[in-house]
BALOBA-1460 file (C-alpha; in Angstrom, 3 decimals):
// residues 163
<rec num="1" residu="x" x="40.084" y="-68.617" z="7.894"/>
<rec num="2" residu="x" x="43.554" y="-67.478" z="8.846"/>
<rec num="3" residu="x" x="43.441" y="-63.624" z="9.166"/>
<rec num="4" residu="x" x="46.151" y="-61.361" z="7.947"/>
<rec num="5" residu="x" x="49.462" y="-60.517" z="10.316"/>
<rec num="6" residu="x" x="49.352" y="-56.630" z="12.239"/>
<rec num="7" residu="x" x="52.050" y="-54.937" z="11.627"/>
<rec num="8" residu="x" x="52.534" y="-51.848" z="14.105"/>
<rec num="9" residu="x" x="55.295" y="-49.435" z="13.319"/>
<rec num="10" residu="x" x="56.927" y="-49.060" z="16.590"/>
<rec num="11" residu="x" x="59.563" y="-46.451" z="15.428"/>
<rec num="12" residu="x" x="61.401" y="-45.233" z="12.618"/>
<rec num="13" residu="x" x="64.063" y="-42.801" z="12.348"/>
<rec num="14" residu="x" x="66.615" y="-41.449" z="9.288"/>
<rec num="15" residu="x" x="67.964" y="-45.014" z="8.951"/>
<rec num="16" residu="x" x="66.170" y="-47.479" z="10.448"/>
<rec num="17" residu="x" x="62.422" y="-48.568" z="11.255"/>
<rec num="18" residu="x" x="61.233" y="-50.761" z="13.948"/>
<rec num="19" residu="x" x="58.215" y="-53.156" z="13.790"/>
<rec num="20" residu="x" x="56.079" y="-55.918" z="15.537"/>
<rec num="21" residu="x" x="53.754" y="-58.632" z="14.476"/>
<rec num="22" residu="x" x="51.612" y="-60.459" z="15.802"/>
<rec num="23" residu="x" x="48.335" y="-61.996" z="14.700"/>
<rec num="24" residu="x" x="44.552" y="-61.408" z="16.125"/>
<rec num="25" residu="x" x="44.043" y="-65.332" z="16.289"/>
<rec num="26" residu="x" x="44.666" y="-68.375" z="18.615"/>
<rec num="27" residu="x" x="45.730" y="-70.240" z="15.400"/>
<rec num="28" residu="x" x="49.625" y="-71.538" z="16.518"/>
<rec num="29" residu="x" x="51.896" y="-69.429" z="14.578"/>
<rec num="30" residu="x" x="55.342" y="-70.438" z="13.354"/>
<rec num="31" residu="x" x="56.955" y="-67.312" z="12.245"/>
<rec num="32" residu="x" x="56.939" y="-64.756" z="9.245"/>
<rec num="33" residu="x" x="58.341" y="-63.733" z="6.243"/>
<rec num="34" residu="x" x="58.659" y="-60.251" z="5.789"/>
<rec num="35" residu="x" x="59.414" y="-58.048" z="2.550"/>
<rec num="36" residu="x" x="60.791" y="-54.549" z="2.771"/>
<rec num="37" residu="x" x="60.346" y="-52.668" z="-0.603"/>
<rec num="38" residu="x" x="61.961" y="-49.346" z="-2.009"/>
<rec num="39" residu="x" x="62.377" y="-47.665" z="-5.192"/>
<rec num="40" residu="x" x="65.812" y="-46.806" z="-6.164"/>
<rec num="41" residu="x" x="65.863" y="-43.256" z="-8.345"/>
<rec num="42" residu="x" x="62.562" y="-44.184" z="-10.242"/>
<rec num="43" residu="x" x="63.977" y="-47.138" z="-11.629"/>
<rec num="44" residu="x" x="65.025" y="-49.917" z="-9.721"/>
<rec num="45" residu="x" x="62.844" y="-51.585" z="-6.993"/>
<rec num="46" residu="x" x="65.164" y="-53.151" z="-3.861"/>
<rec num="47" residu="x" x="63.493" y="-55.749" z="-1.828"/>
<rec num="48" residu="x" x="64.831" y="-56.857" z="1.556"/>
<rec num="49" residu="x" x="63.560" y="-60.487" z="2.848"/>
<rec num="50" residu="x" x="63.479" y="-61.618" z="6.631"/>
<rec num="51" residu="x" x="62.219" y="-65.040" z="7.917"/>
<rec num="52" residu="x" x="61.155" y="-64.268" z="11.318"/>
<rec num="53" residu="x" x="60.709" y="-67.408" z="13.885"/>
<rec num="54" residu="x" x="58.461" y="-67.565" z="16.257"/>
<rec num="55" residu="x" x="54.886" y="-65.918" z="17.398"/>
<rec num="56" residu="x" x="55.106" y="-62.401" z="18.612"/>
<rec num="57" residu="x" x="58.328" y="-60.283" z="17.172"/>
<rec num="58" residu="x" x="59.565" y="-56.989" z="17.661"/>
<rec num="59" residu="x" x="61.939" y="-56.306" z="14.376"/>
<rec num="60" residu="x" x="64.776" y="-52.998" z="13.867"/>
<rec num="61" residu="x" x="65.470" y="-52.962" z="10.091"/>
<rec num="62" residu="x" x="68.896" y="-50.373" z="9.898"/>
<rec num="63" residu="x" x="70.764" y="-49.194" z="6.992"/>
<rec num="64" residu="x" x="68.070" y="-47.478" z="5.168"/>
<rec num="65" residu="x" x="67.923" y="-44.248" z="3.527"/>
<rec num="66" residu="x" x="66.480" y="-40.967" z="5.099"/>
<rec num="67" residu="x" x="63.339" y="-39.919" z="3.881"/>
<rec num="68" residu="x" x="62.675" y="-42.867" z="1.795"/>
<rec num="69" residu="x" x="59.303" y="-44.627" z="1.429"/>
<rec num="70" residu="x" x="59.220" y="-47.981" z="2.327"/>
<rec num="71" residu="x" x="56.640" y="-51.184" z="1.943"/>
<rec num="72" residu="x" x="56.657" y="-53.368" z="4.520"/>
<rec num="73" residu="x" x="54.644" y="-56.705" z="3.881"/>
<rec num="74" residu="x" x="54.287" y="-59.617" z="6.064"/>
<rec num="75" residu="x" x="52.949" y="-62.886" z="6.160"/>
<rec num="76" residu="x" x="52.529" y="-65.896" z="8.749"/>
<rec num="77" residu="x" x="53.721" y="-69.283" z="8.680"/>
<rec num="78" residu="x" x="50.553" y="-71.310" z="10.696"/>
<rec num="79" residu="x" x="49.980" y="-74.586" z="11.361"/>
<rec num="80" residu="x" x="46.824" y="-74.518" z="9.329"/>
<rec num="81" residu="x" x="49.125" y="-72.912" z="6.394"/>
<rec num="82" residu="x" x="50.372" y="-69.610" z="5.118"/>
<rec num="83" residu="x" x="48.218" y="-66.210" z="6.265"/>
<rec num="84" residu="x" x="47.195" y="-63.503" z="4.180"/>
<rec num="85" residu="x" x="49.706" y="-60.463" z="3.313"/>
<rec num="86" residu="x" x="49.236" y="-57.919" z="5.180"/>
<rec num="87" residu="x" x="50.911" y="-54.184" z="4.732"/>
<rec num="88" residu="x" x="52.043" y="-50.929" z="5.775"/>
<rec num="89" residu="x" x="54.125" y="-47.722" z="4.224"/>
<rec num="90" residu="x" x="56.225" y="-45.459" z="6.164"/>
<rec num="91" residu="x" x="58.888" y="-42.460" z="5.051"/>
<rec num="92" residu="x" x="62.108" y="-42.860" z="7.321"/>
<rec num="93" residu="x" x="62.636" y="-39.300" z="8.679"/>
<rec num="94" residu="x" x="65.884" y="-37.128" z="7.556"/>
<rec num="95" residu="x" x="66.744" y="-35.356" z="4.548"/>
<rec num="96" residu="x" x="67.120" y="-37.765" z="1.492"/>
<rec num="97" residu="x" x="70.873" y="-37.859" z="0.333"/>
<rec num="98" residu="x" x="71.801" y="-35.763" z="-2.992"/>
<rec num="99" residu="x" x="72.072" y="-38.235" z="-5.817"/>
<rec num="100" residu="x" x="75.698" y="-38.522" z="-6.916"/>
<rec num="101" residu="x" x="77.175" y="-37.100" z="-9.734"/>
<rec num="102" residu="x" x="78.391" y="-40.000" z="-12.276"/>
<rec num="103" residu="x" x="81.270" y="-40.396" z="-14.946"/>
<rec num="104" residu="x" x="81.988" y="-43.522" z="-16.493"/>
<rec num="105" residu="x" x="84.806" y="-43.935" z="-18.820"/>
<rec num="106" residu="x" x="85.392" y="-46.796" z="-20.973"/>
<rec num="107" residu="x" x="89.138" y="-48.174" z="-20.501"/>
<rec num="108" residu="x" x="89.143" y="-50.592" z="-22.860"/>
<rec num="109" residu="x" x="86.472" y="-53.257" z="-24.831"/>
<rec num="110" residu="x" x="85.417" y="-55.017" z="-21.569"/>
<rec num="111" residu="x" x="85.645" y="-52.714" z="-18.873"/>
<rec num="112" residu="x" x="84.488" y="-49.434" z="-17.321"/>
<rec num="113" residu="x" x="85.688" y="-47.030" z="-15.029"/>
<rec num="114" residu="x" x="82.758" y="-45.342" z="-12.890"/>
<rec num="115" residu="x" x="83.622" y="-42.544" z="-10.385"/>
<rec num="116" residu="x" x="81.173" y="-40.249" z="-8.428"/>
<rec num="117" residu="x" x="80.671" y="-37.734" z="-5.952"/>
<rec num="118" residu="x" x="79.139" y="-37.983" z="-2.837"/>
<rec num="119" residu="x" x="79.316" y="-38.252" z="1.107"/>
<rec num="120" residu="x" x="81.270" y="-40.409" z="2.732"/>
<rec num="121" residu="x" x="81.072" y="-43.323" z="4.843"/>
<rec num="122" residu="x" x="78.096" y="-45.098" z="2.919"/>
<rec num="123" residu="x" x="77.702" y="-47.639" z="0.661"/>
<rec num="124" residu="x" x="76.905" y="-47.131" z="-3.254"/>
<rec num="125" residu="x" x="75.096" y="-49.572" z="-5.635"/>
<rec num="126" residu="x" x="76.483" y="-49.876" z="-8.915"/>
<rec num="127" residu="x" x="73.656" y="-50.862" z="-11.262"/>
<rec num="128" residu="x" x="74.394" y="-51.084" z="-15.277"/>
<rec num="129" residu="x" x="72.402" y="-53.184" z="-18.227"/>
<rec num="130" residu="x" x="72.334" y="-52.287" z="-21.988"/>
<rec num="131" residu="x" x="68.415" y="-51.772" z="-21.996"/>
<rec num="132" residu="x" x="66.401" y="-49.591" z="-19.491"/>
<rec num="133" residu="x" x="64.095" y="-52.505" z="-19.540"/>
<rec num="134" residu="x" x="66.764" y="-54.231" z="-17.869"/>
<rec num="135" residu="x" x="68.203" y="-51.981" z="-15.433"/>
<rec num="136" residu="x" x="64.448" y="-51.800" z="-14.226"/>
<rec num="137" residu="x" x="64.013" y="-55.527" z="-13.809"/>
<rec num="138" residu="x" x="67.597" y="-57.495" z="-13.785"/>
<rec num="139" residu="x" x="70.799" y="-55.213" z="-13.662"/>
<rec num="140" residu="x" x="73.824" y="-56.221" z="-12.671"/>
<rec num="141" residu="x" x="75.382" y="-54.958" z="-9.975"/>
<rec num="142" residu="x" x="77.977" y="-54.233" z="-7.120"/>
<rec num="143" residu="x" x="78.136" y="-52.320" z="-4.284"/>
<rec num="144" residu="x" x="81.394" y="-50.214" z="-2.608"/>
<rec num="145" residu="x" x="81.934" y="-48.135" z="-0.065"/>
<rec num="146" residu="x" x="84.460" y="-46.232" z="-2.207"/>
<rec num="147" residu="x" x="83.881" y="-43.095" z="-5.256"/>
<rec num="148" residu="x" x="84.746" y="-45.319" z="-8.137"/>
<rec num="149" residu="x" x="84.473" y="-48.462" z="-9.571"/>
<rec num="150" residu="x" x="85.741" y="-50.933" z="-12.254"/>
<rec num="151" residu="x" x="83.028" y="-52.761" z="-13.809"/>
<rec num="152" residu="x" x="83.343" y="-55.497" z="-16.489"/>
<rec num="153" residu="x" x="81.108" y="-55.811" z="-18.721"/>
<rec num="154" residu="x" x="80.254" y="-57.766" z="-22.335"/>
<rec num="155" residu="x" x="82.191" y="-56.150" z="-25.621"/>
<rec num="156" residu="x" x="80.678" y="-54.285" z="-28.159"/>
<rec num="157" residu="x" x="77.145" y="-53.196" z="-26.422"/>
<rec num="158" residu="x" x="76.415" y="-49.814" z="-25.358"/>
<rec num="159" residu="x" x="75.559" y="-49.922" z="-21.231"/>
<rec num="160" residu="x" x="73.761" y="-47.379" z="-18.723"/>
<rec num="161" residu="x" x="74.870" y="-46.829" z="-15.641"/>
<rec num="162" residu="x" x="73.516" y="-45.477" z="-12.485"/>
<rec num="163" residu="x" x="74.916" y="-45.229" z="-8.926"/>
């Protein structure tokens, strides 16, 4: 039986976590795949994917969000075949960001100007679908590093937006 990966949270801070795995087993290991997970506002969750070569790793994710819950689930690549998932949760440290404020303005049939307030120097996700079924599962989307965004989109449907 191939036994599940340990994950040990070495360190995390506002924006980034650090993490090793390794596995409890003399069972040749290949490498990993790793899945970070986060909910965005309640309705949207973001997955991050890393294949990880090698046995033993020591892993700094960056770019996250302060005090944000995240999922971290791993699993090894064997010789004998894929391991269990194993997982862990941590909350980066920080104050969570204020959500921005949001205006989006039709401009004409197939497009939409979005603007927002916020701080700056970070990057925004644009998400927008016509159902909130589908902004949970499949929105499109765009990211910026600016307050405001054009964003095409189909004529003659109605569209939520979130940033």
């Amino acid at each position: 039986v191939i036994p599940p990966p340990v994950i040990h949270i070495e360190s995390y801070s506002e924006d980034s976590i650090s993490f090793s795995l390794k596995m409890s087993t003399n069972i040749k290991v290949s490498g990993y795949v790793v899945n970070i997970y986060w909910t965005f506002d309640s309705h949207r969750q973001e997955k991050r994917t890393l294949v990880i070569e090698g046995e033993k790793s020591i892993q700094k994710v960056a770019n996250l969000t302060a005090h944000t819950p995240y999922e971290i689930s791993a699993w090894a690549k064997t010789e004998l075949g894929d391991s269990p998932l194993s997982f862990v949760h941590v909350v980066t440290s920080g104050t969570r960001p204020v959500s921005p404020s949001l205006k989006a303005k039709a401009i004409n049939q197939t497009a939409v100007e979005c603007s927002w307030t916020g701080p700056r120097n970070v990057v925004y996700g644009i998400f927008y679908a016509t159902s909130f079924l589908e902004l949970y599962r499949s929105p499109h989307n765009s990211t910026t590093s600016a307050h405001n965004a054009t964003v095409l989109v189909q004529r003659d449907e109605q569209y939520l937006f979130l940033v």
